[in-house]
C-alpha positions in Angstrom: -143.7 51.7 35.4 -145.0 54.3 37.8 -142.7 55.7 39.7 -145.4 57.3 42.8 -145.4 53.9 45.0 -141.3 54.3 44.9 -141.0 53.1 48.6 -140.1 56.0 51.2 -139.3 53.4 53.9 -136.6 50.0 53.5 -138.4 47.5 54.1 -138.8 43.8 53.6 -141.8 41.9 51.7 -143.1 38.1 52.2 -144.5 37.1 49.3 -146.7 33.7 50.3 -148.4 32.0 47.1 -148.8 28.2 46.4 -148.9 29.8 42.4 -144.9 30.0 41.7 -145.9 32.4 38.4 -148.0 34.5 41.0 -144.8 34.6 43.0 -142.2 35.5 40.8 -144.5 38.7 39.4 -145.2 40.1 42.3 -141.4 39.7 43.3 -140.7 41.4 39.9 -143.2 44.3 41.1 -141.9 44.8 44.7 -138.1 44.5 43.7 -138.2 46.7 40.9 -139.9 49.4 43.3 -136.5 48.6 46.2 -138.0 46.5 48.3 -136.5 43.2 49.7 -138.5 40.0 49.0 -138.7 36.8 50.1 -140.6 33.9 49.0 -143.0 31.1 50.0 -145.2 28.6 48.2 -147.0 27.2 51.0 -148.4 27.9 54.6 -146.0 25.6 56.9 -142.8 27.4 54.9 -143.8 30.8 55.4 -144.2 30.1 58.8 -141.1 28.7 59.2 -139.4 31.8 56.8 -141.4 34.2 59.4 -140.0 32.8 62.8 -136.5 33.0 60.7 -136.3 36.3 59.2 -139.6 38.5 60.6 -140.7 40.4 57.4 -142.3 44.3 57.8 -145.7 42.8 55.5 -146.8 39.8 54.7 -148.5 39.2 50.9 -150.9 36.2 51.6 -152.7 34.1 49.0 -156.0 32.5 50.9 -156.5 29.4 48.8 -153.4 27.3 49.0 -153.3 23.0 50.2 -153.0 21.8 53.7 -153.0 25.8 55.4 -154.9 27.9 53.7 -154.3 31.9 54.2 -156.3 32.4 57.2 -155.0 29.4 59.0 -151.5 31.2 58.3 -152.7 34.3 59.5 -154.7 32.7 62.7 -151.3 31.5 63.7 -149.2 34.5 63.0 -151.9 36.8 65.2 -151.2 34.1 68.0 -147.2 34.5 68.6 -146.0 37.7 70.0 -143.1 37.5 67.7 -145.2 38.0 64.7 -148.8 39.2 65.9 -147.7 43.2 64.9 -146.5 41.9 61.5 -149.2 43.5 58.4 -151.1 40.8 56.2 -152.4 41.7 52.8 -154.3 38.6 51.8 -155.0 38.6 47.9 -157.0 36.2 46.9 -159.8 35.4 43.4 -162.0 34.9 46.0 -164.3 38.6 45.6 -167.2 37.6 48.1 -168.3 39.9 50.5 -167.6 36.9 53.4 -164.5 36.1 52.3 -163.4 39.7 52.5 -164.7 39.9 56.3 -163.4 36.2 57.6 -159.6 37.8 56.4 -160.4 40.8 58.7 -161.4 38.8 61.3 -158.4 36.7 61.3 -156.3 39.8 61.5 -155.9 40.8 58.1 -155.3 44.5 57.2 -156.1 44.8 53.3 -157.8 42.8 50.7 -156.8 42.7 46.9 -158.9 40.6 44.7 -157.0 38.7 41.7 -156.3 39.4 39.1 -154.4 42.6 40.9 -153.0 45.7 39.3 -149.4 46.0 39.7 -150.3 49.7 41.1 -152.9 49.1 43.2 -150.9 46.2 45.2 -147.6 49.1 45.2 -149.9 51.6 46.5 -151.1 49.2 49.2 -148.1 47.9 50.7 -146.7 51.7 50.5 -149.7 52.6 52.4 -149.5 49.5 55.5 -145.7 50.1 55.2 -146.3 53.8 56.1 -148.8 53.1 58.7 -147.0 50.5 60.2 -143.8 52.9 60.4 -146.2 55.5 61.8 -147.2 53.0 64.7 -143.5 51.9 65.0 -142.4 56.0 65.5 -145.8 56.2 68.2 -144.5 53.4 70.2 -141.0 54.1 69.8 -141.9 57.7 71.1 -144.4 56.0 73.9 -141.4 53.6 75.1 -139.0 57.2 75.3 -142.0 58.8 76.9 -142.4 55.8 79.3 -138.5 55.7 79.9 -138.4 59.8 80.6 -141.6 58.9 83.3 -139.4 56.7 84.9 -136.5 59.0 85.5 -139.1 61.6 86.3 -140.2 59.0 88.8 -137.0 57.9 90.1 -135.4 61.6 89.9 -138.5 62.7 92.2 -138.2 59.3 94.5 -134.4 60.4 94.8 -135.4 64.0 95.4 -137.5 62.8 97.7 -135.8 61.0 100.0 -133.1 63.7 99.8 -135.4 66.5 100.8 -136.9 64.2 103.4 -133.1 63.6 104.9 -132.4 67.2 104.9 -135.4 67.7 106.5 -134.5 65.0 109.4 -131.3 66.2 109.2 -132.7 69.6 110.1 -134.7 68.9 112.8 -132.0 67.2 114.7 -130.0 70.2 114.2 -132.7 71.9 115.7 -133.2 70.0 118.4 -129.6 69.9 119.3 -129.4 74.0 118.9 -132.3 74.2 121.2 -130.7 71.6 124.1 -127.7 73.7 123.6 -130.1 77.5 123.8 -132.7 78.6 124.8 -135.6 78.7 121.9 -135.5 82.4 121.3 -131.7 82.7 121.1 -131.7 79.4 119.3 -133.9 81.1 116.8 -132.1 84.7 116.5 -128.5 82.1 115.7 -130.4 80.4 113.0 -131.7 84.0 111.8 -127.9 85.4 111.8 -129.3 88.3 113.9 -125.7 88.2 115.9 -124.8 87.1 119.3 -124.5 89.7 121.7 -125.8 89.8 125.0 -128.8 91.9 126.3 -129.6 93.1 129.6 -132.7 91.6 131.9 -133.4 94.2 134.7 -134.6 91.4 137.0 -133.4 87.7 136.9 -132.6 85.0 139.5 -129.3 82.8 139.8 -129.2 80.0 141.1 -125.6 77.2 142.2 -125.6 74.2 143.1 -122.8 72.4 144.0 -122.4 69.4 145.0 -120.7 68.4 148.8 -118.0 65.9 149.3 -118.5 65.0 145.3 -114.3 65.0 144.8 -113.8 62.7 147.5 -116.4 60.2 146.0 -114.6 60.4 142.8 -111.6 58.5 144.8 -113.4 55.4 145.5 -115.4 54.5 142.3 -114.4 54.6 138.5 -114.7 57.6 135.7 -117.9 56.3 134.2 -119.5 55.2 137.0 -119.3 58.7 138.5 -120.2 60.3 135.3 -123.2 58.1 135.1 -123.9 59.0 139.1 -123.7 63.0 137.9 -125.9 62.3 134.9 -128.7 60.5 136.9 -128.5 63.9 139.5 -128.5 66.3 136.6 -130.9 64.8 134.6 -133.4 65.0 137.6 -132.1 68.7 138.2 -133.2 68.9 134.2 -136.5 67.9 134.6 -136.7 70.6 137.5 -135.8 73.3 135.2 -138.8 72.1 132.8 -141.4 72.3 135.4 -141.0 75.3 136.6 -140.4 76.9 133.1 -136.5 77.9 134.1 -133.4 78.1 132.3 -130.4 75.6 132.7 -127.0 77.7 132.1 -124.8 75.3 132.1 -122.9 72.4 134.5 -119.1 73.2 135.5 -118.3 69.7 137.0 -120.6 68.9 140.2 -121.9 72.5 139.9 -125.4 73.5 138.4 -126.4 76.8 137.8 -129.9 77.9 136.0 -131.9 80.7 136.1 -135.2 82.4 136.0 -136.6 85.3 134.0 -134.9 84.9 130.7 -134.4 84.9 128.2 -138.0 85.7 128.4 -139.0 87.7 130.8 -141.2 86.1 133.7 -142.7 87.7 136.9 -142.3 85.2 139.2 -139.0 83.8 138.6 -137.9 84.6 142.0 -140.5 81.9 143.4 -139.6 79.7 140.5 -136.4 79.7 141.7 -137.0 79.0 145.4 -139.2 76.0 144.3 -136.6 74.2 142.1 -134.0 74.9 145.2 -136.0 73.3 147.7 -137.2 70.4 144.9 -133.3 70.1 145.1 -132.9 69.4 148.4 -135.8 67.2 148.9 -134.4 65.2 146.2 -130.7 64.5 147.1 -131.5 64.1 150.9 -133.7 61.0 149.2 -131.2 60.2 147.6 -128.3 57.5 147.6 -125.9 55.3 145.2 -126.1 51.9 144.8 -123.2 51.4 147.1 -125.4 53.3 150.0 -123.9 56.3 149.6 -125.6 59.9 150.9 -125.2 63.0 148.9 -125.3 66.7 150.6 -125.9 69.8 148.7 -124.9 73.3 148.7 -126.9 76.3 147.1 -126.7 80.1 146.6 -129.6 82.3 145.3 -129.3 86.0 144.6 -132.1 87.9 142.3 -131.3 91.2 140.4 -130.1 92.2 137.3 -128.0 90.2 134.7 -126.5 90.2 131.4 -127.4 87.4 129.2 -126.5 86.1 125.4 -123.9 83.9 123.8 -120.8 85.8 122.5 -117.3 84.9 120.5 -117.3 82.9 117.4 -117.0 79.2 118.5 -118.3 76.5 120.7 -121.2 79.3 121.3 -122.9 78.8 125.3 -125.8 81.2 126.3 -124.0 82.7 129.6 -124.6 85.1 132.1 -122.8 87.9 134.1 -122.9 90.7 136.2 -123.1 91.1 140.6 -125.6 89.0 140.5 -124.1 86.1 139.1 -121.3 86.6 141.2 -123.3 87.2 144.3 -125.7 84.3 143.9 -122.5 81.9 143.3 -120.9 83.5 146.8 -124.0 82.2 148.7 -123.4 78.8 147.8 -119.7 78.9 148.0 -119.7 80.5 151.3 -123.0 78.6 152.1 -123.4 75.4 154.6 -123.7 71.5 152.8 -127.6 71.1 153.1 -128.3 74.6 153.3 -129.6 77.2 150.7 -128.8 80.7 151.3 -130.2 83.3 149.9 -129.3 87.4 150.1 -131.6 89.8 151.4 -132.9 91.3 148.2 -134.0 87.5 147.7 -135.3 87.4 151.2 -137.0 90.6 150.9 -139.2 89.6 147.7 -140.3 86.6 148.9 -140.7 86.5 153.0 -144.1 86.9 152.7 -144.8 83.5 150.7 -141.4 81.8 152.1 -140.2 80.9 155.7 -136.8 82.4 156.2 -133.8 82.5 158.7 -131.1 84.6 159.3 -128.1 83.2 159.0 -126.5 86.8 160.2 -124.0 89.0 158.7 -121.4 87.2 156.3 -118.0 88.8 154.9 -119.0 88.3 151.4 -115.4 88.4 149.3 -115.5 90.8 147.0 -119.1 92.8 149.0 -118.1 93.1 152.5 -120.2 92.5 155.4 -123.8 91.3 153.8 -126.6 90.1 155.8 -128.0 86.7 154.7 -130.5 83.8 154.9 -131.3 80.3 155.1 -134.2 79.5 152.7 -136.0 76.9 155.0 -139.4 76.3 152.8 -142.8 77.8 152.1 -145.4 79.5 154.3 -148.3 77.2 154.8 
């Protein structure tokens, strides 16, 4: 026998004829070539052998009693389990319409009796090798599908990561720049260092708070640290609106500042502004257990130094004489009052109503003359 249709790929052969000598020769054939066969001799048992054991091709004989082969092959097309499953009807039947109702019915071959032993081998090698063919393109479609769908998830996950990182970024952000100011925020996240620089002309500003220790006596921790919020959060808003700098609180003490860390011409009136918003706003204002509130303020303008230094719990900071001067005016200064030194007097009495408060042994200065900021010129 000719060895060519030797079968490349296992597979297993339903043989369906209601002709048990038609059976057993083809049998004979597809056995002696390696592959597996089973047998039926009617429709409902090959059917039933089908739904059993699922067979890679299906030999079907078309005239048989009861089912004939495209009744079997009608219901084989209609169950998932066995639609993909290649039929070879072979039948004596040689008209043209018989050949095209088996295609219609899902048929994939045709061999006409009485068959040539090599014609039906080289057949079923040929729907054996396509049918492995499709099996390998839709095993390779499912493994393509499968590596989508990582890819999918993978860039879902990746995703949502980079989209955390990036919330988790901007909060950092936003918390660097409620700690500094933008531009120094910036340089940190840069690594450009963190020493200070020198502004040639700033203004300083203290507030403190009058009487604030005594209050702390008569009402609990958070209820006073809720009072000081609600007064520093207004102070806060100040410092927005007239484009200032907060420094930093040191208890009932505020202290901001104008002209840096970028530069700005009228800082000095900035300043003055945000001083007497201050004192509009706590003579307005009281507790909810009636109590007033009296403030205390110092303003000096002149040069500074400026930056955020060391190499933990970083603060943008200032120092120099006119830090220390504008903190003596309020220290030394009256509850109610803001006092102001004469360099601050002198840049702004024409804009600003001033009055002398007289000379004042400033510790540390000496004699100094000084002012009381009373409000603007009309």
């Amino acid at each position: 026998m000719n060895s060519n249709y030797s079968p490349l790929i296992p597979a297993s052969i339903l043989v369906v004829d209601d002709t048990p000598n038609n059976v057993r020769l083809l049998s004979a054939i597809l056995t002696k070539q390696g592959y597996h066969v089973r047998k039926a001799l009617n429709g409902e048992r090959a059917l039933a052998t089908v739904q059993e054991f699922p067979p890679d091709l299906i030999l079907l004989d078309v005239m048989m009693p009861e089912m004939n082969g495209y009744e079997v092959c009608q219901k084989l097309k209609a169950s998932p389990k066995t639609r993909g499953i290649p039929v070879i009807f072979l039948s004596a039947l040689d008209d043209v319409s018989d050949k095209v109702k088996a295609f219609d019915v899902g048929g994939v071959d045709y061999i006409t009796k009485p068959f040539h032993h090599h014609e039906v081998l080289a057949r079923v090698a040929n729907h054996l090798t396509i049918q492995n063919q499709q099996k390998i393109l839709e095993d390779q479609r499912k493994l393509l599908e499968e590596k989508n769908q990582r890819l999918e998830t993978e860039i879902t996950e990746r995703n949502r990561v980079e989209l955390a990182l990036r919330v988790a970024q901007e909060k950092s952000e936003r918390l660097l720049l409620n700690i500094f100011p933008a531009r120094i925020a910036e340089n940190l996240k840069k690594g450009e260092g963190t020493l200070a620089e020198r502004f040639e002309s700033a203004t300083v500003l203290f507030a403190d708070l009058v009487n604030f220790t005594s209050l702390a006596s008569r009402i609990s921790p958070l209820e006073l640290v809720s009072l000081l919020n609600d007064i520093f959060s207004n102070f806060d808003n100040l410092t927005e609106k007239y484009n200032l700098e907060k420094i930093k609180t040191i208890g009932d003490a505020y202290m901001v500042a104008g002209g840096l860390p970028v530069p700005q011409e009228d800082h000095a009136e900035a300043i003055a502004n945000m001083a007497l918003d201050i004192q509009q706003f706590i003579n307005n204002f009281k507790t909810d257990i009636g109590e007033n509130f009296e403030i205390r303020m110092g303003i000096h303008t002149g040069p500074v130094v400026a930056g955020v230094i060391g190499t933990k719990k970083f603060i943008y900071d200032l120092w120099g004489d006119t830090v220390n001067l504008a903190s003596r005016m309020e220290s030394q200064g009256l509850p109610g009052f803001i006092q102001v030194t004469e360099a601050m007097q002198e840049k702004l009495k024409d804009k600003y109503v001033f009055e002398a408060r007289g000379m004042l042994d400033v510790k540390g200065k000496g004699e100094m003359m000084t002012y009381w900021l009373k409000g603007k010129k009309l």
